[in-house]
PDB file of the backbone (N, CA, C, O) and the ligand in Angstrom, with CONECT records:
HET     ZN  A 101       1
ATOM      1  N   UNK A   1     -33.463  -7.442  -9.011  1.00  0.00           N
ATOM      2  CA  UNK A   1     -32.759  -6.195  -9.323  1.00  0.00           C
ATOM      3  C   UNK A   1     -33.126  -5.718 -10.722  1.00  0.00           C
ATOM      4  O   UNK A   1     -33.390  -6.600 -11.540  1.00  0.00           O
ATOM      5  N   UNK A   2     -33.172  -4.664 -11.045  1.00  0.00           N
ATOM      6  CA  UNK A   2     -33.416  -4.073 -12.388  1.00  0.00           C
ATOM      7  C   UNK A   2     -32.660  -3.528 -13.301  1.00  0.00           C
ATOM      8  O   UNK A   2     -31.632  -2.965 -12.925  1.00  0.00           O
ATOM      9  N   UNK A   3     -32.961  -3.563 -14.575  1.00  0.00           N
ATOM     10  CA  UNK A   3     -31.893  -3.721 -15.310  1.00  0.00           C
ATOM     11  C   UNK A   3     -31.643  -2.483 -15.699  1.00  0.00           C
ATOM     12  O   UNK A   3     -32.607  -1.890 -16.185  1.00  0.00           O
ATOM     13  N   UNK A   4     -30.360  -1.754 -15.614  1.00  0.00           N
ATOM     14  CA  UNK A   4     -30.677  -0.086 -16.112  1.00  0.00           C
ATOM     15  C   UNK A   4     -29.439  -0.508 -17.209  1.00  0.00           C
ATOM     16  O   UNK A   4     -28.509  -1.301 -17.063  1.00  0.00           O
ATOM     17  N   UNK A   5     -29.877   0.500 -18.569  1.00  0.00           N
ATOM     18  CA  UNK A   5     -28.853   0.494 -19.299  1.00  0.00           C
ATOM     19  C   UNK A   5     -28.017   1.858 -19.271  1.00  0.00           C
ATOM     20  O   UNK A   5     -28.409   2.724 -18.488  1.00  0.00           O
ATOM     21  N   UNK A   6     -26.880   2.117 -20.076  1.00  0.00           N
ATOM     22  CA  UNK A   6     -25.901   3.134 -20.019  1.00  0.00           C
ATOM     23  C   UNK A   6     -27.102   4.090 -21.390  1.00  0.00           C
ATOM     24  O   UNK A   6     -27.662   3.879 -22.466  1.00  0.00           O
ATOM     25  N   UNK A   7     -26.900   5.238 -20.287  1.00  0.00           N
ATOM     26  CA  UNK A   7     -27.529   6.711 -21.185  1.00  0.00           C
ATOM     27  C   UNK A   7     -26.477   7.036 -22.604  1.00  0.00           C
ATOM     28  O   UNK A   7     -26.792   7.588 -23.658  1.00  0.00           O
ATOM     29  N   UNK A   8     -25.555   6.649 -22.313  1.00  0.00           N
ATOM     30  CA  UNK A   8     -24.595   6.637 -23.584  1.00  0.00           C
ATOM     31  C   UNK A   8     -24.605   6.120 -24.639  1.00  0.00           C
ATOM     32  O   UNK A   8     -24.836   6.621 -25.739  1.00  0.00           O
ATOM     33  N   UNK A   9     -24.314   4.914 -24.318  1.00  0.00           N
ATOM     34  CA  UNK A   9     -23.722   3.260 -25.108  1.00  0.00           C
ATOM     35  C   UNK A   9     -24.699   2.145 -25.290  1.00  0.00           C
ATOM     36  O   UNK A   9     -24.501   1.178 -26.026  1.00  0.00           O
ATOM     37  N   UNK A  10     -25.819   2.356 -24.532  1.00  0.00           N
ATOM     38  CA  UNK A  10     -27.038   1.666 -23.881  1.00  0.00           C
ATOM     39  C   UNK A  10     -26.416   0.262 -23.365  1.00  0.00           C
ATOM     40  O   UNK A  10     -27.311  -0.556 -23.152  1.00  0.00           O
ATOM     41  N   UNK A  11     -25.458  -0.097 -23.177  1.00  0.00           N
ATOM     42  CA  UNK A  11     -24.772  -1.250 -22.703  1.00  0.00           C
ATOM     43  C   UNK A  11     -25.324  -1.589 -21.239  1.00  0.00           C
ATOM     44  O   UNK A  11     -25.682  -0.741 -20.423  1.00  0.00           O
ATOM     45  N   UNK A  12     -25.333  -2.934 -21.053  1.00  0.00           N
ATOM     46  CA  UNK A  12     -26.079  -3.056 -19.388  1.00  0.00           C
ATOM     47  C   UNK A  12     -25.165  -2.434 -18.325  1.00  0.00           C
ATOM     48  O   UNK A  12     -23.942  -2.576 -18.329  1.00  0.00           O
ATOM     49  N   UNK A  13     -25.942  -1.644 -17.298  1.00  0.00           N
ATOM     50  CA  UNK A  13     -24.657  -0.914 -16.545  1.00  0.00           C
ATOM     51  C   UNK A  13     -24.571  -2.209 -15.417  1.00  0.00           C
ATOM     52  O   UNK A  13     -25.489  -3.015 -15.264  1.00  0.00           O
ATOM     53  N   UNK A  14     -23.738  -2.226 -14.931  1.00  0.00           N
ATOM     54  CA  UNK A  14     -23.309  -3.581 -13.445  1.00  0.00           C
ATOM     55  C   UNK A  14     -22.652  -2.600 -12.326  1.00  0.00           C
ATOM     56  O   UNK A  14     -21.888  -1.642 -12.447  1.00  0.00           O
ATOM     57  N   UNK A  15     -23.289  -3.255 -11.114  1.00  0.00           N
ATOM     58  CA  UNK A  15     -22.886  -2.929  -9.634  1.00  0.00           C
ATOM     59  C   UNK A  15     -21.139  -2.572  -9.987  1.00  0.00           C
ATOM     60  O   UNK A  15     -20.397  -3.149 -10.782  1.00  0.00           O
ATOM     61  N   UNK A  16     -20.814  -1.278  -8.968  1.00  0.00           N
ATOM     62  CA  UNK A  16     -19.913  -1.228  -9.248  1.00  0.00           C
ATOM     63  C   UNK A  16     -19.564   0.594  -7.884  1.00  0.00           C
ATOM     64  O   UNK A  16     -20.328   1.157  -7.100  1.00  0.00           O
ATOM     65  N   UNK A  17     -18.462   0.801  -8.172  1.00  0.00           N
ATOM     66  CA  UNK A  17     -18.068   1.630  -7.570  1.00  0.00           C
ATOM     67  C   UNK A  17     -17.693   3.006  -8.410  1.00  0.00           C
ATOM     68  O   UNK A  17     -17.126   2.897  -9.497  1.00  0.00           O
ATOM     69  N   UNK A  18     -17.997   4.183  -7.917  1.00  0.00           N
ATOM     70  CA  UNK A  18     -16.832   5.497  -8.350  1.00  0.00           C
ATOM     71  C   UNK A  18     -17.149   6.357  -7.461  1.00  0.00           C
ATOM     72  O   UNK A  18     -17.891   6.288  -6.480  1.00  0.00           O
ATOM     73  N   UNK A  19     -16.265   7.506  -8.066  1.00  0.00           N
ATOM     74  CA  UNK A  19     -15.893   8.433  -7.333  1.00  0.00           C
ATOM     75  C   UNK A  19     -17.059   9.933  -7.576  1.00  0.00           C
ATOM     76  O   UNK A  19     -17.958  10.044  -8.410  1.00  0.00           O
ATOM     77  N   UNK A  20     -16.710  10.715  -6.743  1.00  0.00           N
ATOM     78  CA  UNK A  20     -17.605  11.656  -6.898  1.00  0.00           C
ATOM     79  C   UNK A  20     -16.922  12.935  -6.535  1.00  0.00           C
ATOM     80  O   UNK A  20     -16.440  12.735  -5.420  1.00  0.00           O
ATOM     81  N   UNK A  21     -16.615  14.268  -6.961  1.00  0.00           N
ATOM     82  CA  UNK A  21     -16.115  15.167  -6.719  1.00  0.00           C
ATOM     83  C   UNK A  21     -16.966  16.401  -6.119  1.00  0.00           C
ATOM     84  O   UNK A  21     -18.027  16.610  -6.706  1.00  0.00           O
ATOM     85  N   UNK A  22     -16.654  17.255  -5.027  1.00  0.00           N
ATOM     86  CA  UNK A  22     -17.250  17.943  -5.065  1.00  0.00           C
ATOM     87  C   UNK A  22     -16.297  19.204  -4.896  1.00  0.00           C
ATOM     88  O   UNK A  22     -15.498  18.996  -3.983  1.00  0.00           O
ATOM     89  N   UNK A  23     -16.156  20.281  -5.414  1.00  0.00           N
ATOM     90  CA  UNK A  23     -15.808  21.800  -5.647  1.00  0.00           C
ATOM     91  C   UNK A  23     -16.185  22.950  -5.053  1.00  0.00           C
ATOM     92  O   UNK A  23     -17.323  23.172  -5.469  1.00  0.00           O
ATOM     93  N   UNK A  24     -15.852  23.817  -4.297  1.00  0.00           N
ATOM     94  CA  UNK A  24     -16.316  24.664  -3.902  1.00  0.00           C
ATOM     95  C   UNK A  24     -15.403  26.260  -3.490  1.00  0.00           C
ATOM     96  O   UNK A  24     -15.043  26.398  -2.321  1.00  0.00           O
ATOM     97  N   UNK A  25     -15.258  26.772  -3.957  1.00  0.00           N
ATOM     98  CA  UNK A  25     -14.478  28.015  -4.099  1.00  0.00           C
ATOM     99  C   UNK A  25     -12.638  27.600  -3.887  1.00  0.00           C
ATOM    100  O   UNK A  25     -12.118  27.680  -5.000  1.00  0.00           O
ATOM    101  N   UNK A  26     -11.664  27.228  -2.875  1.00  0.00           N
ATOM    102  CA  UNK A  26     -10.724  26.748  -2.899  1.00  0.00           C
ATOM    103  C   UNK A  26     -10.588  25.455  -2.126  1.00  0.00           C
ATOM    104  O   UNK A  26      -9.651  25.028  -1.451  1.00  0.00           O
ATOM    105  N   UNK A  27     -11.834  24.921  -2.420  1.00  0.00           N
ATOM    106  CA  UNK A  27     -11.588  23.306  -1.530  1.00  0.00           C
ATOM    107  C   UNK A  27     -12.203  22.173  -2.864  1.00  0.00           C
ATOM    108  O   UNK A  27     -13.109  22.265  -3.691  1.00  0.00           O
ATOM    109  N   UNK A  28     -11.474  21.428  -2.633  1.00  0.00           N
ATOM    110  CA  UNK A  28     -11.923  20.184  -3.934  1.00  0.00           C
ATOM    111  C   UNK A  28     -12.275  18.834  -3.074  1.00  0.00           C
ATOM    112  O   UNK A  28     -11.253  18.698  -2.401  1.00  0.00           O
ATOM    113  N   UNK A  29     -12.878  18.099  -2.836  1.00  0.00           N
ATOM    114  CA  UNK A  29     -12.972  16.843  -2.163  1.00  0.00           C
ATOM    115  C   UNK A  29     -13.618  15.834  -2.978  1.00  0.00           C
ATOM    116  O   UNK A  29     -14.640  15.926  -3.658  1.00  0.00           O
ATOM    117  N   UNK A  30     -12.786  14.789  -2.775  1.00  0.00           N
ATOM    118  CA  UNK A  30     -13.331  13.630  -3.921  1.00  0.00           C
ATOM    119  C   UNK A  30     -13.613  12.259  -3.298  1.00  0.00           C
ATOM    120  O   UNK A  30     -12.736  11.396  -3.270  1.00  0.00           O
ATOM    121  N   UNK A  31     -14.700  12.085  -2.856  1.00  0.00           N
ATOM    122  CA  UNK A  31     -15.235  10.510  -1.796  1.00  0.00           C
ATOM    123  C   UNK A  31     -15.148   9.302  -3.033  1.00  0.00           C
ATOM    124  O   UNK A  31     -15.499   9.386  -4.210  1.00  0.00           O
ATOM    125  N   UNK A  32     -14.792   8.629  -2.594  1.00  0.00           N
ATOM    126  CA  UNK A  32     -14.486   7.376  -3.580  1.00  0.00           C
ATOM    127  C   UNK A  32     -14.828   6.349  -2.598  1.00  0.00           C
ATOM    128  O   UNK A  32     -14.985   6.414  -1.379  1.00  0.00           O
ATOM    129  N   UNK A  33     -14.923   5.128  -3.652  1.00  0.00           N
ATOM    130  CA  UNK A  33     -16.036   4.065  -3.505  1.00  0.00           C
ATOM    131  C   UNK A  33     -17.396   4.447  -3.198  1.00  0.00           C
ATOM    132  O   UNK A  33     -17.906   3.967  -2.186  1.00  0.00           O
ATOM    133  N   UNK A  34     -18.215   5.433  -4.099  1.00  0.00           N
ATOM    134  CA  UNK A  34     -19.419   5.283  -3.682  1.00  0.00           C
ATOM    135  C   UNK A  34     -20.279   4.408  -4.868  1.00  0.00           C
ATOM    136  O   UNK A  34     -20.239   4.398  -6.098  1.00  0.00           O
ATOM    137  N   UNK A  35     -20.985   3.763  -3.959  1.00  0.00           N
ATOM    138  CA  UNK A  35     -21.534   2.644  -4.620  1.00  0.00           C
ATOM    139  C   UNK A  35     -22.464   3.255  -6.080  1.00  0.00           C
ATOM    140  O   UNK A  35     -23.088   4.311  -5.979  1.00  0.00           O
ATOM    141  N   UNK A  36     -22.458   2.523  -7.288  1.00  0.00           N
ATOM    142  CA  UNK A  36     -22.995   3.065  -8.269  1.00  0.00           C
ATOM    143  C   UNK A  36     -23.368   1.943  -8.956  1.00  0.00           C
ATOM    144  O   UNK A  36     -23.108   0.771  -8.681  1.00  0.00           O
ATOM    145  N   UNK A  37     -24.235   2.554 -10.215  1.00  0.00           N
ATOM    146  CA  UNK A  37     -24.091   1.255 -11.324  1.00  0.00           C
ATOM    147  C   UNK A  37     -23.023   1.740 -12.126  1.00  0.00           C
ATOM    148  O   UNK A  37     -22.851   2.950 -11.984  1.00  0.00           O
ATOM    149  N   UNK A  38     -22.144   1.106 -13.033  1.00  0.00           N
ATOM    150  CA  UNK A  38     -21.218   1.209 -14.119  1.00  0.00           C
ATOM    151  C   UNK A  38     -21.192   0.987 -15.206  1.00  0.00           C
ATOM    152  O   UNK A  38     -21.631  -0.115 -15.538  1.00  0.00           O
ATOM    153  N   UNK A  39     -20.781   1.718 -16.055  1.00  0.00           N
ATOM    154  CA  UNK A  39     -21.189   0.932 -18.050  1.00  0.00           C
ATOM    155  C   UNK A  39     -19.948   0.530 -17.418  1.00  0.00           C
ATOM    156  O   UNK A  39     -19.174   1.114 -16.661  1.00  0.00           O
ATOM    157  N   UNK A  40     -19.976  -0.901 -18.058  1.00  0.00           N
ATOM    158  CA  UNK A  40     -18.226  -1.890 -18.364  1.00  0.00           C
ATOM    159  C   UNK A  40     -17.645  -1.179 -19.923  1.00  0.00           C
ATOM    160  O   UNK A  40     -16.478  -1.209 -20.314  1.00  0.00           O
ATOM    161  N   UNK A  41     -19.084  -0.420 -20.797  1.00  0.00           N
ATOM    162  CA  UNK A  41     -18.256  -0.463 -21.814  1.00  0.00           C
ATOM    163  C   UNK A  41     -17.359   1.295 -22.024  1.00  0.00           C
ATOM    164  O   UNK A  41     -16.410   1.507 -22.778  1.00  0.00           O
ATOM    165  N   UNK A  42     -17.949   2.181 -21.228  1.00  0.00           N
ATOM    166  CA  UNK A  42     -17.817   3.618 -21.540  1.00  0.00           C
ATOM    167  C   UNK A  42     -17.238   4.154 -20.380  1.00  0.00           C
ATOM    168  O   UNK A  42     -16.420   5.070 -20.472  1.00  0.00           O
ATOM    169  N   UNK A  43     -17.711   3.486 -18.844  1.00  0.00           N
ATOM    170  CA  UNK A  43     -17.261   3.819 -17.816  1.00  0.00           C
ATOM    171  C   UNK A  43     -18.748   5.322 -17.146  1.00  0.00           C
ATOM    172  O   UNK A  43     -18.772   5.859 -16.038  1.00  0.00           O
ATOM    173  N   UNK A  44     -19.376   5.471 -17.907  1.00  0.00           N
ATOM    174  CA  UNK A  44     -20.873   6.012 -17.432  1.00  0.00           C
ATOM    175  C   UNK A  44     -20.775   5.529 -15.943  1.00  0.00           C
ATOM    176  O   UNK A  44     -20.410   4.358 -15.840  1.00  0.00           O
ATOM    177  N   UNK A  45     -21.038   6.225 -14.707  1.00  0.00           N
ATOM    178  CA  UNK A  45     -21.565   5.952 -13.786  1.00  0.00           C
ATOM    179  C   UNK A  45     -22.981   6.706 -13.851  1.00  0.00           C
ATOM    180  O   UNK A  45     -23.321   7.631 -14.588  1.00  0.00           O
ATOM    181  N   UNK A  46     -23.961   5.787 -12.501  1.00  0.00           N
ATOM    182  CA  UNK A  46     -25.057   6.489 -12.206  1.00  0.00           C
ATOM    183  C   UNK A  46     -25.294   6.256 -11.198  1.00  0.00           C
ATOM    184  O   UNK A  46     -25.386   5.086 -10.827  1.00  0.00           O
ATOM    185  N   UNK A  47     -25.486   7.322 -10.361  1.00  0.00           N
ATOM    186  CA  UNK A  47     -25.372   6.878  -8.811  1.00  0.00           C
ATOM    187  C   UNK A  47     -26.942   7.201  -7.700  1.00  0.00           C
ATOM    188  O   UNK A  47     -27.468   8.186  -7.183  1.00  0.00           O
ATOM    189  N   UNK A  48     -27.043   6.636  -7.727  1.00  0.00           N
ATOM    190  CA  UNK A  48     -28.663   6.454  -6.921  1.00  0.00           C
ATOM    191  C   UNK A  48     -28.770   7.872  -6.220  1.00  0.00           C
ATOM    192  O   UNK A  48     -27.741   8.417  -5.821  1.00  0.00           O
ATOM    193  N   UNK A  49     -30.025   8.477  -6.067  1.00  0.00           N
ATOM    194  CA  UNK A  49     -30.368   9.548  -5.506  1.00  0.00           C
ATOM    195  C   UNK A  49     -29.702  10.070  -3.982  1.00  0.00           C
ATOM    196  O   UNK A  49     -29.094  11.106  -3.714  1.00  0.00           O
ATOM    197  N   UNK A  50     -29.869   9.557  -3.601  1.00  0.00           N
ATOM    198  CA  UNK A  50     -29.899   8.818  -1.815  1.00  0.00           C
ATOM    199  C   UNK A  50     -28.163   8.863  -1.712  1.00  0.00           C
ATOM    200  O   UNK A  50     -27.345   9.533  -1.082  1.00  0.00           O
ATOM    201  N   UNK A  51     -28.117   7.821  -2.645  1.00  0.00           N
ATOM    202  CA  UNK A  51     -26.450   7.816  -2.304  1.00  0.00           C
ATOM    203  C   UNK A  51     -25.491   8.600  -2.650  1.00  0.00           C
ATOM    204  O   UNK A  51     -24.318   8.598  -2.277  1.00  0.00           O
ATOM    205  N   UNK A  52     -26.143   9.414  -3.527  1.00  0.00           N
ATOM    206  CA  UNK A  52     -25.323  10.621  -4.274  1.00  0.00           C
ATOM    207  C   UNK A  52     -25.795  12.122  -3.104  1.00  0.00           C
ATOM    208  O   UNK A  52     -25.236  13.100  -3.600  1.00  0.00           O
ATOM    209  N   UNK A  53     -26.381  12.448  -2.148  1.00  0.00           N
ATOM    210  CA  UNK A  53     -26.474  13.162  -1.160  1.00  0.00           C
ATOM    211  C   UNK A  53     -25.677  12.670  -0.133  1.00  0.00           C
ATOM    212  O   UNK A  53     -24.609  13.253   0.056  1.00  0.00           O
ATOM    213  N   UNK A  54     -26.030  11.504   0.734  1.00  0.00           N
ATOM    214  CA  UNK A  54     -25.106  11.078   1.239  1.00  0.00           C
ATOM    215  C   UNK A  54     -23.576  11.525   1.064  1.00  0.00           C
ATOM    216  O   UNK A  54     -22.858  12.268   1.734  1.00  0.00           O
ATOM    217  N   UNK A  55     -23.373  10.812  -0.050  1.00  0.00           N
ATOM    218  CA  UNK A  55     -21.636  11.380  -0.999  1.00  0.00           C
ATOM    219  C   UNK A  55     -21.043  12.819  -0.999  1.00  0.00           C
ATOM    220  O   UNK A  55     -19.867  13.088  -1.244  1.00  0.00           O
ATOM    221  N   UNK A  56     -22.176  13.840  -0.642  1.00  0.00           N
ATOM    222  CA  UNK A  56     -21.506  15.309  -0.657  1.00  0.00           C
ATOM    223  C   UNK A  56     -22.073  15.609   0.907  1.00  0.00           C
ATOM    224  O   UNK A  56     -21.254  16.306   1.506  1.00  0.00           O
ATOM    225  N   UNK A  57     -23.069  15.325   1.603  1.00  0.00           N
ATOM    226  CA  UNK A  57     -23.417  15.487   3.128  1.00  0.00           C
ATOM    227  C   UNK A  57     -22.001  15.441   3.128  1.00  0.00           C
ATOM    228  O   UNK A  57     -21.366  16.495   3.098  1.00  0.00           O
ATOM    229  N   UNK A  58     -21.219  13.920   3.170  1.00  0.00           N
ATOM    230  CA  UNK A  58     -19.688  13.998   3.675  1.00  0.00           C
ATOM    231  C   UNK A  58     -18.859  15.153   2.778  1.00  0.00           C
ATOM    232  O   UNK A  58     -18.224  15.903   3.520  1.00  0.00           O
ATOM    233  N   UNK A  59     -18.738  15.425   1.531  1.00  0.00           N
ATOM    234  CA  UNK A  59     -17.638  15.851   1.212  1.00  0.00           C
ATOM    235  C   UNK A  59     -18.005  17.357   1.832  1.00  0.00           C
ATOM    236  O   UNK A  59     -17.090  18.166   1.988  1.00  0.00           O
ATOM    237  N   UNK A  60     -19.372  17.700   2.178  1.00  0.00           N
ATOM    238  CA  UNK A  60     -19.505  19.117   2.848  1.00  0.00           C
ATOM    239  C   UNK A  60     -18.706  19.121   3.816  1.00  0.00           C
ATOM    240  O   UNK A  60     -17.713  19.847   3.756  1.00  0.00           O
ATOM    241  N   UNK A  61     -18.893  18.489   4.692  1.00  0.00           N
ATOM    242  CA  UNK A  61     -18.357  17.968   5.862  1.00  0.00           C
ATOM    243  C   UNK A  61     -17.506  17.978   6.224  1.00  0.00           C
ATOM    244  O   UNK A  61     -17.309  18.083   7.434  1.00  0.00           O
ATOM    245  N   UNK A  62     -16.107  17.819   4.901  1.00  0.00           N
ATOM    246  CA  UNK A  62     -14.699  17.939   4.644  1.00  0.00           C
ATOM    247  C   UNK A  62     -14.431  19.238   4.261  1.00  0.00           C
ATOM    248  O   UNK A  62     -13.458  19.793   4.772  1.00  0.00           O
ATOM    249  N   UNK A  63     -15.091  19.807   3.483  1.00  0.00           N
ATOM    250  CA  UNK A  63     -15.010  21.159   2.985  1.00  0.00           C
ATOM    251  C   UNK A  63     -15.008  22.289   4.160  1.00  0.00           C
ATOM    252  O   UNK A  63     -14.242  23.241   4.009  1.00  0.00           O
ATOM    253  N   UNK A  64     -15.847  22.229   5.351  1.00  0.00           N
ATOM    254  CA  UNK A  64     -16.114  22.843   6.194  1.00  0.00           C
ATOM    255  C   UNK A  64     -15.054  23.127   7.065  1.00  0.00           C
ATOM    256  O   UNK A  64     -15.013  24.123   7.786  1.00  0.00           O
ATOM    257  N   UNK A  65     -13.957  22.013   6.984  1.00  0.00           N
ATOM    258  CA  UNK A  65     -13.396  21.636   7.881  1.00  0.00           C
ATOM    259  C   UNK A  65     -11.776  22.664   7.273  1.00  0.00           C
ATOM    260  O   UNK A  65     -10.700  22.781   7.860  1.00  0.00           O
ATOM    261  N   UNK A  66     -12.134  23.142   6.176  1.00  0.00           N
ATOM    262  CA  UNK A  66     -10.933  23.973   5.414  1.00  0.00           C
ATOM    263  C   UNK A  66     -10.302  23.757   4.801  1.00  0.00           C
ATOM    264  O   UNK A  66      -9.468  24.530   4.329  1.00  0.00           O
ATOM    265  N   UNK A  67     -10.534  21.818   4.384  1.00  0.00           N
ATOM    266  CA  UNK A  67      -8.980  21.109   3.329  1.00  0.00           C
ATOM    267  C   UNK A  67      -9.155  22.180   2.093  1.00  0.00           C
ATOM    268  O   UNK A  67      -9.999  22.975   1.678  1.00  0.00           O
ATOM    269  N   UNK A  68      -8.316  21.883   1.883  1.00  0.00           N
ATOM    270  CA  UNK A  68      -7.578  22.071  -0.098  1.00  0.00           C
ATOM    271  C   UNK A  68      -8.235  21.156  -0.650  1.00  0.00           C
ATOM    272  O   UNK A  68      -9.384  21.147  -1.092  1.00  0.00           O
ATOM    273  N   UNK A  69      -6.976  19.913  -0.578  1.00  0.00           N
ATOM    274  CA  UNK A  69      -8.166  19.060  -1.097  1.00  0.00           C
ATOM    275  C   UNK A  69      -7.745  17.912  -0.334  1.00  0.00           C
ATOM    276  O   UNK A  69      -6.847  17.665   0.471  1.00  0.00           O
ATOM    277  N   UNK A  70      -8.915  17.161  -0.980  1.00  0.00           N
ATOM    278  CA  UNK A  70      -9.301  15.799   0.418  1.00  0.00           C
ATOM    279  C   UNK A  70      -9.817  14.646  -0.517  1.00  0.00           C
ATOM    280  O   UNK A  70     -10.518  14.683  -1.528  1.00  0.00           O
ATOM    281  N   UNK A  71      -9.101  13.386   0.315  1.00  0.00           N
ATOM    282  CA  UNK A  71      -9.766  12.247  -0.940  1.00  0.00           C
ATOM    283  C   UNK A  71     -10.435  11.536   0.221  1.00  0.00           C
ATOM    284  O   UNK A  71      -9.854  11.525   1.306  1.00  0.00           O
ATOM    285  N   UNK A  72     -11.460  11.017   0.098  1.00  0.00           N
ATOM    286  CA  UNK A  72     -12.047  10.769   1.180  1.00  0.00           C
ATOM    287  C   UNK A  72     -12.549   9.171   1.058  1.00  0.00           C
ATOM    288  O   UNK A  72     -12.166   8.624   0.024  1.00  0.00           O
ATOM    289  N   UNK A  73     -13.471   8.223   2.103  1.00  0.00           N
ATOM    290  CA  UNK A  73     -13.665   6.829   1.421  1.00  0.00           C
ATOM    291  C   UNK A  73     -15.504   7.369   1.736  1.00  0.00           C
ATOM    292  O   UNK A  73     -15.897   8.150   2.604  1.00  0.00           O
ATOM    293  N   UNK A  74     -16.226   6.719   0.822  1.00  0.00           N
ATOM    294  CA  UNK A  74     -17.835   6.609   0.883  1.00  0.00           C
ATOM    295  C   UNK A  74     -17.836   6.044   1.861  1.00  0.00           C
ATOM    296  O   UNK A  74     -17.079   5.083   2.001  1.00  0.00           O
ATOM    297  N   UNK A  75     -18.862   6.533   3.072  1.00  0.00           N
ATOM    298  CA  UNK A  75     -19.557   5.457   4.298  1.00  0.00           C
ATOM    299  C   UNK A  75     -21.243   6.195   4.733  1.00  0.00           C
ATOM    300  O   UNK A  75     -21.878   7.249   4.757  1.00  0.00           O
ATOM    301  N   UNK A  76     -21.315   4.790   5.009  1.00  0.00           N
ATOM    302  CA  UNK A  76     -22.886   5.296   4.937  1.00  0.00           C
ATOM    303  C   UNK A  76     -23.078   6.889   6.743  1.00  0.00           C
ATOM    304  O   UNK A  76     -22.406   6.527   7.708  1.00  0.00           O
ATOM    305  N   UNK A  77     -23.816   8.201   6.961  1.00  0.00           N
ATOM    306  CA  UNK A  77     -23.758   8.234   7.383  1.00  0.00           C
ATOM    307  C   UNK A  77     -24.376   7.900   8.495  1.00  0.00           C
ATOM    308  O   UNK A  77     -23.876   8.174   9.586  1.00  0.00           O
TER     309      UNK A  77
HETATM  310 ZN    ZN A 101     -21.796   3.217 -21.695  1.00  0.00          ZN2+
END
């Protein structure tokens, strides 16, 4: 595995989870647990290319559907 540091703090970032929001005129949806790296020291996430599309494919998905707002869980689709 490779070592990425925090763009911030340069601290080593570690496997880890967050959230991701997405916004769109009167709908807010926020998928949580999507897999990321994490600064332990700043809280910096960075979330892989791939998995950060994935993460709004769904919250589109929710948005479409007319919520307000929606908290949703990350799954692969
Ligand atoms: Zn940091």
């Amino acid at each position: 595995m490779n070592q990425v540091h925090c763009p911030a703090c340069k601290t080593l970032m570690k496997d880890g989870t967050t959230e991701l929001l997405l916004r769109r005129e009167r709908s807010v949806v926020v998928v949580e647990g999507v897999p990321a790296l994490v600064c332990p020291q700043c809280g910096e996430a960075s979330i892989a290319a791939e998995t950060s599309q994935g993460a709004y494919e769904l919250a589109e998905k929710e948005i479409n559907r007319g919520v307000a707002l929606e908290f949703c869980k990350f799954r692969v689709a």
